[in-house]
N, C-alpha and C positions, 0 to 999 in steps of 0.2 A: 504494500500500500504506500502509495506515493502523496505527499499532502500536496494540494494544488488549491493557491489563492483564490478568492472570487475575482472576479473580475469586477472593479469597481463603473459605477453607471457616471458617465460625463456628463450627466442633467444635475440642473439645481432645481432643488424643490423650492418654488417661493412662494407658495401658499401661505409660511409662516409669516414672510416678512409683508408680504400685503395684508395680514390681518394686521401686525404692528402697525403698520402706514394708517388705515382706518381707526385703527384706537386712536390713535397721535390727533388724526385729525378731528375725530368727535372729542376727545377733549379740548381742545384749541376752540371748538365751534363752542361748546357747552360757557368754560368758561368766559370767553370772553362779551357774551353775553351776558352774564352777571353782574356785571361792573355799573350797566344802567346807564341811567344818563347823568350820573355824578361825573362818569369819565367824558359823558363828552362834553362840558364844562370846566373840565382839569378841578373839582373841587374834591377838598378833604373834607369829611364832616369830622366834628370831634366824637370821638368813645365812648361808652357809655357800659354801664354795670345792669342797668336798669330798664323797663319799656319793654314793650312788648309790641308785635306788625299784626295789624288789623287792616283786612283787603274793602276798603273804603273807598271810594270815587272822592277825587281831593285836584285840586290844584295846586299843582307842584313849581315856588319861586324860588331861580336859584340867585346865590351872592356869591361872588369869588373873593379872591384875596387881593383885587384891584379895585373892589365895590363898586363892580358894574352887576346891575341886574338882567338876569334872566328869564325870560317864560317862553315855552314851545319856540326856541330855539332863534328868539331876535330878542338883540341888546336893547337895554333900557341905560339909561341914564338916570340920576336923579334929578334933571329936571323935564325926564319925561317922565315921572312917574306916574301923572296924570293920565297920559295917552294907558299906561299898562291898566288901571284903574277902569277903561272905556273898556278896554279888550278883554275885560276878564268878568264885567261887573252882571252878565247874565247868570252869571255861577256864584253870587252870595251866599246862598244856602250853604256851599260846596266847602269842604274842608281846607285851609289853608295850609299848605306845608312849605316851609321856608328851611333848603337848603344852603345853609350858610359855610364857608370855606372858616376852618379854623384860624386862619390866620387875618378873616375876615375884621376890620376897625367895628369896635363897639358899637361909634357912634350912628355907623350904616344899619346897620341892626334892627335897632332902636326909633330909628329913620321910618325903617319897613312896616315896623308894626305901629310907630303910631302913623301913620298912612293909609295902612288896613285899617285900625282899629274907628279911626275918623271916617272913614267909608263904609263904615257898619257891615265888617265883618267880623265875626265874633268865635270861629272857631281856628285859631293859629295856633301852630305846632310848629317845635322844628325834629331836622332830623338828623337823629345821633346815630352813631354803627358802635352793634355790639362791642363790647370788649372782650377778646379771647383771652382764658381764663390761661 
């Protein structure tokens, strides 16, 4: 009896590596999705211990850390806050949510809600990200 090698096959199997390619890319798709529209504002929100996400119909203001305002994706200014006040003032009822950049001036802040608050709206919120433990 004589041993004799297999003969190895010149094929490459890449059924493994195109399922890696697919995972890679549903994660890339999945994640970057999550991010929201805080990323497409470049804003930080600050951390939070606390609170709890309740799927509510809200209108969402964002602040950066240049204290220009945002809504559905055209700059406000502070002295057009008026004009944002027209474009939003069908939705009183509607929950206010003010994304503010943490690096965002107090005094803009402060600005925003007494602005709402003079324009009778009456439920303002901001929005904090968890803090991981």
């Amino acid at each position: 009896m004589s041993y004799q090698p297999k003969k190895k096959s010149s094929t490459l199997n890449l059924a493994p590596m195109i399922d890696i390619v697919f995972l890679l890319l549903i994660f890339f798709l999945v994640s970057s999705t999550l991010q929201g529209e805080e990323a497409l504002y470049n804003i930080t929100v600050p951390d939070s211990s606390i609170g709890e996400t309740k799927n509510v119909e809200m209108i969402n203001i964002f602040l950066d850390k240049d204290n220009q305002i945002y809504y559905k994706e055209k700059q406000y200014s502070r002295d057009e806050i008026e004009t944002l006040l027209v474009d939003i003032s069908a939705a009183k009822d509607k929950k206010l949510k003010i994304y503010a950049d943490k690096q965002t001036n107090f005094e803009s802040i402060v600005f925003l809600i007494e602005k709402f608050k003079n324009a009778d709206y009456q439920n303002i919120s901001f929005a904090l990200r968890e803090k991981n433990k």
